[in-house]
NUTOR-456696 format. One record per residue: x, y, z of N, C-alpha, C, O, CB in turn. Coordinates in steps of 0.1 Angstrom, whole numbers, plus 5000, padded with zeros to 4 digits. Atoms other than C-alpha are relative to their C-alpha. Glycine has a CB too. Layout:
[[X; Y; Z]; [X; Y; Z]; [X; Y; Z]; [X; Y; Z]; [X; Y; Z]];
...
//
This chain:
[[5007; 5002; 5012]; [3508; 3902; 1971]; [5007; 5006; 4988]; [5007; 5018; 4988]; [4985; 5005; 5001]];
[[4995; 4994; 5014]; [3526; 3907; 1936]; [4985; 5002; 4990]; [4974; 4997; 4989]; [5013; 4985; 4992]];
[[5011; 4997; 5012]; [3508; 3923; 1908]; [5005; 4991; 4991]; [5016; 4986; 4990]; [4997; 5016; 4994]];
[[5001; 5006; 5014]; [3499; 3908; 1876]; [5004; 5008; 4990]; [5013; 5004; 4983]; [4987; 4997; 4997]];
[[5001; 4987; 5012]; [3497; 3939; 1853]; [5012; 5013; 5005]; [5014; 5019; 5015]; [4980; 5009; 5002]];
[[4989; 4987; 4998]; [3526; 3965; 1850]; [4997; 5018; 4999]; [4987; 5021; 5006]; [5011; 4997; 4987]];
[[5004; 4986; 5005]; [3521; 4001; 1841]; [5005; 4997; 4984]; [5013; 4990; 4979]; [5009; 5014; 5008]];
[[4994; 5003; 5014]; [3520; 4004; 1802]; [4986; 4988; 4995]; [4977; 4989; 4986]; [5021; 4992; 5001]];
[[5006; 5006; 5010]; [3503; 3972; 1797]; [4989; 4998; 4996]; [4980; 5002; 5004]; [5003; 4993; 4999]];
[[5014; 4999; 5008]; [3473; 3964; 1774]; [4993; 4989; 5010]; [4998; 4978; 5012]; [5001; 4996; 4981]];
[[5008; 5013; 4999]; [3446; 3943; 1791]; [4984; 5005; 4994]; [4980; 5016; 4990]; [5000; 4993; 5019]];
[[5015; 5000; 5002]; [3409; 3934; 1784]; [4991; 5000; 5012]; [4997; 4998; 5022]; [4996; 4987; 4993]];
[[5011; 5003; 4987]; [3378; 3934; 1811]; [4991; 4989; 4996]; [4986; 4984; 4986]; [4991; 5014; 5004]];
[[5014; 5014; 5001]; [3354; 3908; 1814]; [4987; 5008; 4992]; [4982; 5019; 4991]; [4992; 4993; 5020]];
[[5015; 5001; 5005]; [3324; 3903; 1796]; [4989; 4997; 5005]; [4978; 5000; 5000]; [4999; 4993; 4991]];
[[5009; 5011; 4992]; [3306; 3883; 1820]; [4990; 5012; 5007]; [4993; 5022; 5014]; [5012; 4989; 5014]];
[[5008; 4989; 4993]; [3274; 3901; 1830]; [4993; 4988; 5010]; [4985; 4980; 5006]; [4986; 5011; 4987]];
[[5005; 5011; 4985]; [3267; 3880; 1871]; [4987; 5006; 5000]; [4983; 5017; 4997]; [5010; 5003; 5018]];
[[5018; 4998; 4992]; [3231; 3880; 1884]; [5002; 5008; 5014]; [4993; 5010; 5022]; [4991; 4981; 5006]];
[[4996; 4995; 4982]; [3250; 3897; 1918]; [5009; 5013; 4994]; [5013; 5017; 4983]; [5015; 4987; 5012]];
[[4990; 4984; 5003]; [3268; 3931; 1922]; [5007; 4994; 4997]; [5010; 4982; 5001]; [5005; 5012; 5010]];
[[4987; 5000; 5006]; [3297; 3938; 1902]; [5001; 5018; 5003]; [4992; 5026; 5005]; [5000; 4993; 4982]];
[[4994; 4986; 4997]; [3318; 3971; 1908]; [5006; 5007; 4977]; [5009; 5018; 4972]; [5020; 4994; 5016]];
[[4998; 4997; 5012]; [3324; 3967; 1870]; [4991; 5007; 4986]; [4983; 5000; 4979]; [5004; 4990; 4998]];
[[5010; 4987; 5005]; [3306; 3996; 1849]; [4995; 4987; 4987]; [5003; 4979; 4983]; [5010; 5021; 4994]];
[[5003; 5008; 5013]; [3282; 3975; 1818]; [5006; 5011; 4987]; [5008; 5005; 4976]; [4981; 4995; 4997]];
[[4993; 4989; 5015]; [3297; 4005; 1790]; [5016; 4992; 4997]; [5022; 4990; 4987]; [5003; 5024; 5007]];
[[4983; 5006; 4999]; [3335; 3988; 1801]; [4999; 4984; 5001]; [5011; 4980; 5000]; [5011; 5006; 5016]];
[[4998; 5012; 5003]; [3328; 3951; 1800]; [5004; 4996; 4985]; [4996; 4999; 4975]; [4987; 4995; 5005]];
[[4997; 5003; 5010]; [3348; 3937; 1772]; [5006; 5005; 4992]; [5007; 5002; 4981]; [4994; 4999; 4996]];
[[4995; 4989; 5005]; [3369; 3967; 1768]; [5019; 4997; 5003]; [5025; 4993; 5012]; [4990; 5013; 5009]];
[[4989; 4998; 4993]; [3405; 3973; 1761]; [5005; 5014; 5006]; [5002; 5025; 5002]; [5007; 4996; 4993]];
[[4993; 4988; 4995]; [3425; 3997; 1781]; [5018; 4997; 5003]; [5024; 4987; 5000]; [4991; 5005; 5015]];
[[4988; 5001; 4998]; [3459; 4004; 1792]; [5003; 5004; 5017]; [4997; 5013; 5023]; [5007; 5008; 4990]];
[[5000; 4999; 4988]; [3472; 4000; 1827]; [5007; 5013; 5003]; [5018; 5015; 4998]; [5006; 4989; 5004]];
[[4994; 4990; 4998]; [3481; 4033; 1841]; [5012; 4998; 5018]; [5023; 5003; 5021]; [4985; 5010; 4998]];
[[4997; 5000; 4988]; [3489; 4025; 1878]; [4995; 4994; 5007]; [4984; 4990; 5005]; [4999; 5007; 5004]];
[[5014; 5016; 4988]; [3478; 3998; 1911]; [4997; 5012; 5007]; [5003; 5023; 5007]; [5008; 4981; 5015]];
[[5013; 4994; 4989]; [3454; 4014; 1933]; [5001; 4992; 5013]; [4992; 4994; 5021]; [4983; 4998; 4995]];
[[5000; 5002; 4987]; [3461; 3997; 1961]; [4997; 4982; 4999]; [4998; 4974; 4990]; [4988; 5010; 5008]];
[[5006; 5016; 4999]; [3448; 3961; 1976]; [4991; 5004; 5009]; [4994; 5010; 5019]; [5011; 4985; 5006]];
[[5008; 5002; 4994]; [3413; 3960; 1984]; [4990; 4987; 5006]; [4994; 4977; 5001]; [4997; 5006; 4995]];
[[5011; 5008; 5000]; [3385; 3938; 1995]; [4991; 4998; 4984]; [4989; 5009; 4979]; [4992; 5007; 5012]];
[[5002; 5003; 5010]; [3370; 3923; 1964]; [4981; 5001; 5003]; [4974; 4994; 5010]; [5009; 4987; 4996]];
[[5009; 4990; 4994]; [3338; 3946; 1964]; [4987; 4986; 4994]; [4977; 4983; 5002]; [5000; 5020; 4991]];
[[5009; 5010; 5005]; [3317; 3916; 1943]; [4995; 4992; 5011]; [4983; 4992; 5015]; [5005; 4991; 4991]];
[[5002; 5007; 4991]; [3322; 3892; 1969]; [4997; 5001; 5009]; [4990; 4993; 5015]; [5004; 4995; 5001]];
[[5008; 4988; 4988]; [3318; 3918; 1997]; [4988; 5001; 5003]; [4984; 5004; 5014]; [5000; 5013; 4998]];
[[5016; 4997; 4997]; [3283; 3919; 1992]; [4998; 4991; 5002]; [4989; 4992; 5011]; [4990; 5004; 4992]];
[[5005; 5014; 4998]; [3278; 3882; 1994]; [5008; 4998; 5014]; [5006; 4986; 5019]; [5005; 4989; 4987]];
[[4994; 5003; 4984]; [3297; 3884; 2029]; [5010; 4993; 5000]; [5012; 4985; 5009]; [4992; 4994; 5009]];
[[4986; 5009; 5003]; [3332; 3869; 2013]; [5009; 5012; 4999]; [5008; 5021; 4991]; [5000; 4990; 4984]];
[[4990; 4994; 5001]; [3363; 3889; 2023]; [5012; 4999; 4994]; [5022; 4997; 5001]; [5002; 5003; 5007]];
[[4988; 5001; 5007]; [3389; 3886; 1994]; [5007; 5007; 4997]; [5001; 5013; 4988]; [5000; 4997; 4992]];
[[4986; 4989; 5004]; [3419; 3908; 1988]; [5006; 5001; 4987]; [5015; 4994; 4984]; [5014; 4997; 5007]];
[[4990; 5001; 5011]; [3431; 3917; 1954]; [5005; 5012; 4995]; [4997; 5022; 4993]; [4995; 4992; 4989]];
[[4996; 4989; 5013]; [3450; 3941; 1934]; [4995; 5006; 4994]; [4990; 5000; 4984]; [5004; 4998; 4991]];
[[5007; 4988; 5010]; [3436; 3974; 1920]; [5005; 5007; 4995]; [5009; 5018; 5000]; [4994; 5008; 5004]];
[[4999; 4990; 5010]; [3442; 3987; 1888]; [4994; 5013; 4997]; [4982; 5013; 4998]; [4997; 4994; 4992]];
[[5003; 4986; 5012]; [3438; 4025; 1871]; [5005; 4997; 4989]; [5016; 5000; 4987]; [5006; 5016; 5003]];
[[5001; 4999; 5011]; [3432; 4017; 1841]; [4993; 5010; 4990]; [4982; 5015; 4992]; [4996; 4992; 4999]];
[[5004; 4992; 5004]; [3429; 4041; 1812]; [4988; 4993; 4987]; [4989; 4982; 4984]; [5012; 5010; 4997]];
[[5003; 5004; 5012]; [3403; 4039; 1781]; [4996; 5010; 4993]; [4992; 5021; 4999]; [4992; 4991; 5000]];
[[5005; 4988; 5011]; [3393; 4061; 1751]; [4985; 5001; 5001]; [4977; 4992; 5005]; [5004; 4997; 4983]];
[[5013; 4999; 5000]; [3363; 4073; 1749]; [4992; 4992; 4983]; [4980; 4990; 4981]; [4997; 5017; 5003]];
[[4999; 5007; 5010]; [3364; 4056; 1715]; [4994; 4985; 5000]; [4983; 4980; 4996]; [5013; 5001; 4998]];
[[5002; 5018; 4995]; [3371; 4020; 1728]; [4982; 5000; 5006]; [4974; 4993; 5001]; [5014; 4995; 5018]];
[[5011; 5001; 4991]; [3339; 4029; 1755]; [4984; 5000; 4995]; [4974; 4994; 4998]; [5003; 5011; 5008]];
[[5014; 4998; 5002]; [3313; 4046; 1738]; [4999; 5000; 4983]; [4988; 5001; 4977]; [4994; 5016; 5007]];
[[5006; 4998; 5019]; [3320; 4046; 1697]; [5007; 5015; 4996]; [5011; 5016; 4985]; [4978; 5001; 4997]];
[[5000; 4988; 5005]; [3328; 4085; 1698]; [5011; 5009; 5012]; [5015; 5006; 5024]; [4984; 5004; 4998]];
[[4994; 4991; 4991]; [3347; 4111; 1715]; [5014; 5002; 4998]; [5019; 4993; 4991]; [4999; 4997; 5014]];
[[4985; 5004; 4997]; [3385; 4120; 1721]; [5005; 5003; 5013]; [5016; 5009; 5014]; [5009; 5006; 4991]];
[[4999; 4998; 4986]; [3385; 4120; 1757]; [5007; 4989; 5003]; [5011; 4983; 4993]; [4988; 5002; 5008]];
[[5003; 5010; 4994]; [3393; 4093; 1780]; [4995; 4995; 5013]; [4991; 5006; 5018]; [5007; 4996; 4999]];
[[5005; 5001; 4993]; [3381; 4077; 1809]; [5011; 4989; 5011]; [5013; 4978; 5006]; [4988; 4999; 4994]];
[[4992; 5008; 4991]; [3404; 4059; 1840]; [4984; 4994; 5012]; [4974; 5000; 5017]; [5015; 5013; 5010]];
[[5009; 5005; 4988]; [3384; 4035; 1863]; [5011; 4990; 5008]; [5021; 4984; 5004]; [4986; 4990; 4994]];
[[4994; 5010; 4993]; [3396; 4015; 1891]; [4995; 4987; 4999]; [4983; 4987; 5001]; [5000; 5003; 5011]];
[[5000; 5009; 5003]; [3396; 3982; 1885]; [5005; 4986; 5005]; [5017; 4982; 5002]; [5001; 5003; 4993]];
[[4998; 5013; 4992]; [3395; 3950; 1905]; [5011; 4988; 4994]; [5004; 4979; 4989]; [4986; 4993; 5000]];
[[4993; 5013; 5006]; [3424; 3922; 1893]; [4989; 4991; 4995]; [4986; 4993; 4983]; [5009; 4991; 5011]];
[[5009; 5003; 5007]; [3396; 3899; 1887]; [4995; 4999; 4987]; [4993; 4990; 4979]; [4996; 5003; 5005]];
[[5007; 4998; 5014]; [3381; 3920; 1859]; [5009; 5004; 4990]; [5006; 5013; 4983]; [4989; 5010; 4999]];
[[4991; 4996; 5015]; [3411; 3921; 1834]; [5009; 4989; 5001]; [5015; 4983; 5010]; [5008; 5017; 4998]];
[[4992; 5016; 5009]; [3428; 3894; 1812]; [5011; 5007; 4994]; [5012; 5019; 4996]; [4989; 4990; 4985]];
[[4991; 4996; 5007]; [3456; 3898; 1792]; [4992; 5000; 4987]; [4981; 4994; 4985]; [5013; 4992; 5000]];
[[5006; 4994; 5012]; [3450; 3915; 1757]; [4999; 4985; 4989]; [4994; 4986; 4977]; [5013; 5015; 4995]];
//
């Protein structure tokens, strides 16, 4: 499985709020960050619950606390499913 996303680059996360689990926090929907590192290849935790085993690419992505919440100068890294990030 090749990644999509490099280290370095900028992507977005989805906006899309599903009626089903999502592994994707609502504060980071719609958010940019920067790719820090892959995390591995997991089971695609959404579809997991619906009893669908898909494999994809996991991002550590970083974001400001800026981008997240409006305030702060912290940041915050989440792992992050291929799925939930677009190009910038």
């Amino acid at each position: 499985m090749s990644e999509r996303y490099r280290i370095g680059d900028r992507v977005r996360t989805s906006d899309v709020d599903p009626d089903h689990h999502t592994r994707l926090p609502h504060y980071a929907r719609g958010k940019r960050g920067t790719v820090l590192d892959r995390d591995g290849v997991h089971p695609l935790a959404d579809l997991r619950a619906q009893g669908i085993v898909q494999e994809q690419e996991v991002y550590l992505v970083r974001f400001t606390a800026q981008e997240l919440f409006g305030q702060g100068d912290h940041s915050v890294t989440l792992s992050l499913w291929e799925d939930y990030l677009s190009d910038e």
